[in-house]
C-alpha positions in Angstrom: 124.2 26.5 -7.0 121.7 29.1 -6.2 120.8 29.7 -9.9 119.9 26.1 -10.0 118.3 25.9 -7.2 115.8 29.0 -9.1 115.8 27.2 -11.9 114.3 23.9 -10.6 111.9 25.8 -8.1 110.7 27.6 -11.1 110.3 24.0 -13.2 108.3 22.8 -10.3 106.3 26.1 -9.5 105.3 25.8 -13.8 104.6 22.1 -13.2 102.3 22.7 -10.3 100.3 25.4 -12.4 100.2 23.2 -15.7 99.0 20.3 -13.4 96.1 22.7 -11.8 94.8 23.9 -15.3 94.8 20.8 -16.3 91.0 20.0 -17.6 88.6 16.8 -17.5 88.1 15.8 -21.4 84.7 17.2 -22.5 81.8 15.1 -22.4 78.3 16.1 -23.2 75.0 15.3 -21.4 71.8 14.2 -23.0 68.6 13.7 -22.0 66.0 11.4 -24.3 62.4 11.6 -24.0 61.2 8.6 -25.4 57.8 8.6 -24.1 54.5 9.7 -25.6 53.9 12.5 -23.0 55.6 15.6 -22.1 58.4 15.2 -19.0 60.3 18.0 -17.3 63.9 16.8 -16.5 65.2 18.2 -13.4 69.0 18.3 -11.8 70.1 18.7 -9.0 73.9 18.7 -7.8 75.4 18.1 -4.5 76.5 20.4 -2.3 79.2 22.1 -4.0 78.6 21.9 -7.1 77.0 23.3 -10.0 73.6 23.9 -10.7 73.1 22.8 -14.2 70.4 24.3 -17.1 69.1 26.1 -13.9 67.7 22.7 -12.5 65.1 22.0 -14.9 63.0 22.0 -18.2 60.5 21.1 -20.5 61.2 18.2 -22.4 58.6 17.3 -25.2 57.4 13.8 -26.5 60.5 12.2 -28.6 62.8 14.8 -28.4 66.3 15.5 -26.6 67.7 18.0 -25.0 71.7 18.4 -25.3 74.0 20.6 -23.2 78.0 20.7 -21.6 79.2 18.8 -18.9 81.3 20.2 -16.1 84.8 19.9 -17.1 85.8 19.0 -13.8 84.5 16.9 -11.0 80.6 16.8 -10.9 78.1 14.4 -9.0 74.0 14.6 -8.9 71.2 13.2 -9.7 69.1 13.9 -12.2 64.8 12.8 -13.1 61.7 13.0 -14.9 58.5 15.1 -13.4 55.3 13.7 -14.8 51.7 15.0 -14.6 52.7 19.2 -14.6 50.5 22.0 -14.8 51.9 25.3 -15.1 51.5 27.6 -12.4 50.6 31.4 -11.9 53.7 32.7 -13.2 56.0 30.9 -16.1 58.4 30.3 -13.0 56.0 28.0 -11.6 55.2 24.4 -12.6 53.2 22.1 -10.3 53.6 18.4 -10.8 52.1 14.8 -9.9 55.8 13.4 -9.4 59.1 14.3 -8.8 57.7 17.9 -8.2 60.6 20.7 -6.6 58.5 22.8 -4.5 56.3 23.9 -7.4 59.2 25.2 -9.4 60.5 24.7 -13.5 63.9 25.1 -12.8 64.7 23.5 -9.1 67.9 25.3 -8.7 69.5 22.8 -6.0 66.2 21.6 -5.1 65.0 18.2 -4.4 62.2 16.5 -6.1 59.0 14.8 -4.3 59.0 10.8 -4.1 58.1 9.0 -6.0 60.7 9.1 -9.2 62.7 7.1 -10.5 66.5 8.9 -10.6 69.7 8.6 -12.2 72.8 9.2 -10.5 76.0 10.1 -12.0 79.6 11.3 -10.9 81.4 13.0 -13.3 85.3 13.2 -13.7 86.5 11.6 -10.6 89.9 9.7 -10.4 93.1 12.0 -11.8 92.3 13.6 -15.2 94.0 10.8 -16.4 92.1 8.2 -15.1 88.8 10.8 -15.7 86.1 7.9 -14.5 82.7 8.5 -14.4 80.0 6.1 -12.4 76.2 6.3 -13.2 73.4 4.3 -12.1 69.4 4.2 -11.6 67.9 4.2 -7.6 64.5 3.3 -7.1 64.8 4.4 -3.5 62.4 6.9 -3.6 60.3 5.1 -6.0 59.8 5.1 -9.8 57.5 7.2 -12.1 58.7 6.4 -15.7 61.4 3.7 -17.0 65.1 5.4 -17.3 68.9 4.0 -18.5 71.4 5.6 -18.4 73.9 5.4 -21.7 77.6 6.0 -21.8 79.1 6.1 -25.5 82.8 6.0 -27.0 84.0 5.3 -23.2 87.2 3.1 -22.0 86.8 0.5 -19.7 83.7 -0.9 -18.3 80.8 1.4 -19.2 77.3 -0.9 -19.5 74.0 0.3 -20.0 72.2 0.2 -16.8 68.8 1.0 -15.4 65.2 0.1 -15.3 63.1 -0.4 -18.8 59.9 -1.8 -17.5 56.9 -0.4 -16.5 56.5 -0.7 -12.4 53.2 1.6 -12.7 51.2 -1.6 -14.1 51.8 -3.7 -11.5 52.2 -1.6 -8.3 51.1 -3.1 -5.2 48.1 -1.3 -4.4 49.4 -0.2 -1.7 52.4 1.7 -3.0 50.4 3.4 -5.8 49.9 6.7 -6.4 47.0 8.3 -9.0 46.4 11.4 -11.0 44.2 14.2 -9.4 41.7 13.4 -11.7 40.7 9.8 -13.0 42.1 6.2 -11.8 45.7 6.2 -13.5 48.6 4.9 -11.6 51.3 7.3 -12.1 53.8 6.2 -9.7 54.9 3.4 -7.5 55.8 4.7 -3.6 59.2 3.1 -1.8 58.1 1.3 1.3 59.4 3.9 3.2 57.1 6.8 1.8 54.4 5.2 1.7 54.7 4.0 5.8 57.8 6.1 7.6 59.2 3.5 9.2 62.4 3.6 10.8 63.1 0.1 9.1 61.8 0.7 5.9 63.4 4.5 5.5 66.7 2.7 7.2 67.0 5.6 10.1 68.1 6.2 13.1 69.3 2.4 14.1 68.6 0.8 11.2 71.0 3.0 9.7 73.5 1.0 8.6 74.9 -2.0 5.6 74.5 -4.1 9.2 70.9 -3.1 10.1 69.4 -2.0 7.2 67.9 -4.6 4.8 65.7 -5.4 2.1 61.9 -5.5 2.3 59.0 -7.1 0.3 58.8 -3.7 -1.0 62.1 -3.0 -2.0 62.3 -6.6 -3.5 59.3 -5.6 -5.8 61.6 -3.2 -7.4 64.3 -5.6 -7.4 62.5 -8.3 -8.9 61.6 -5.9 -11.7 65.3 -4.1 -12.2 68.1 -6.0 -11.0 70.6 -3.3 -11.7 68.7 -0.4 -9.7 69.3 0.5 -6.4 66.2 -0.6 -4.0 66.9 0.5 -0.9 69.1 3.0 1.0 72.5 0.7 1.6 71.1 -1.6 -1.7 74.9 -2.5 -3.6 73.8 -3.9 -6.9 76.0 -6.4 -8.2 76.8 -5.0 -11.6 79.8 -2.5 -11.1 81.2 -0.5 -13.7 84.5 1.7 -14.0 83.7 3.9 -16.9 86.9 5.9 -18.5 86.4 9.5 -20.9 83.1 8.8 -22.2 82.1 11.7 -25.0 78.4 11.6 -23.9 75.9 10.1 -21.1 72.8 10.1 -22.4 69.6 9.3 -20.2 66.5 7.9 -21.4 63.3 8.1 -20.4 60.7 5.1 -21.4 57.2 4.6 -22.7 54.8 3.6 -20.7 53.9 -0.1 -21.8 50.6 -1.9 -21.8 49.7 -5.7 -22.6 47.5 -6.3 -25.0 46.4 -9.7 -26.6 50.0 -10.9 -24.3 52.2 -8.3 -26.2 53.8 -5.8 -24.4 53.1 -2.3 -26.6 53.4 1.1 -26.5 50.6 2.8 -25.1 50.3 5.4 -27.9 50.9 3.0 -30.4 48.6 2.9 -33.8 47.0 -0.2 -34.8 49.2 -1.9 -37.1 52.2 0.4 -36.8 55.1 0.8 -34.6 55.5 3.9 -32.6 58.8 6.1 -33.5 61.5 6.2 -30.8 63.7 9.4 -30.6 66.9 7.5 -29.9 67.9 3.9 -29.3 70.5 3.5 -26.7 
């Protein structure tokens, strides 16, 4: 009886360690810059977990940058910086939006409103299961058009996020410029550009209960349905993505109207302007 009773402690002490080494499938992260203009991606993780290509980069005009996931449970949020100018030393990068405190790489930093971001949880559920949720907030604003693009996953996975070009029709109001010259380069949230308790849904307004849309946030909405507006904002479209091999996040080109068609601003005359990937 008491060799048995080794032998099934020792089963279940070899089942405990096979379950704890058990891994998350591998899934690859990558982001697309489709627009004419240089962007520097930036990442940052939540509390806990880990930082990822050291929280930033340069990523030029139609090109990509590919790179490991976690294999285990990971959440952030990841965006495009537009407008930078390096700084003093290489370390330092100064930019119009979505800037982290005048750093490349942000290491766990935040970025300046406004941006548009992508947020993503990675491996949650058993390793089983192994879901993965993803979608595009507007809650602090938007600077360039971003999807997010799940391939070869199980389940629910849509492509979701915001394709249009919110710069070109920002309330005056909400609009912020380059340094130099009259472009709109980003589109504020209500609550950056006035601090409201209401619009930045503090303090009592804190809550699904108290805190609601605004003329603001429905400009974004109007736009792109699927984004988040606002801070308690629960977009309709739900997803319940399974093991996808690769997330891919694009960022957009800028679009213009010209002659009532929408182009690409770097577009030639008479020819279509190359795209690094198609989601």
């Amino acid at each position: 009886m008491a060799s048995l009773s080794l032998s099934l402690l020792t089963i279940s002490l070899l089942s405990l360690a096979a379950f704890s080494n058990a891994a998350y499938s591998p899934m690859t992260l990558t982001i697309v810059n489709n627009c004419p203009f240089t962007v520097w991606p930036a990442l940052q993780a939540n509390s806990g977990h880990d930082v990822l290509e050291g929280g930033g980069f340069e990523l030029r005009s139609l090109s990509h940058r590919s790179f490991a996931a976690p294999e285990k449970p990971w959440s952030g949020r990841i965006w495009a910086r537009t407008g930078c100018q390096t700084g003093a030393t290489p370390s330092s990068l100064h930019c119009t939006t979505g800037d982290c405190a005048g750093r490349l790489q942000c290491a766990g930093l935040g970025g300046s409103a406004p941006a548009s971001l992508a947020q993503v949880s990675l491996h949650h559920g058993s390793v089983d299961q192994d879901f993965t949720s993803y979608g595009v907030s507007l809650v602090d604003g938007f600077n360039v058009g971003l999807t997010v693009t799940p391939h070869e996953g199980h389940g629910q996975c849509p492509v979701l996020g915001c394709r249009v070009d919110l710069t070109a029709t920002c309330p005056d109001v909400l609009q912020v410029r380059a340094p130099a010259g009259s472009q709109v380069v980003g589109c504020k949230s209500g609550c950056a550009a006035f601090g409201t308790d209401e619009l930045c849904c503090k303090n009592k307004y804190n809550s699904p209960h108290t805190c609601r849309s605004s003329k603001y946030s429905e400009f974004f909405k109007h736009a792109c349905p699927q984004a988040f507006t606002y801070a308690h904002d629960s977009p309709s479209l739900t997803h319940n993505c399974a093991k996808p091999k690769e997330l891919k996040l694009f960022t957009f080109l800028r679009r213009t109207r010209s002659n009532g068609r929408v182009t690409d601003e770097a577009e030639a005359p008479g020819k279509k302007r190359k795209v690094a990937w198609r989601d």
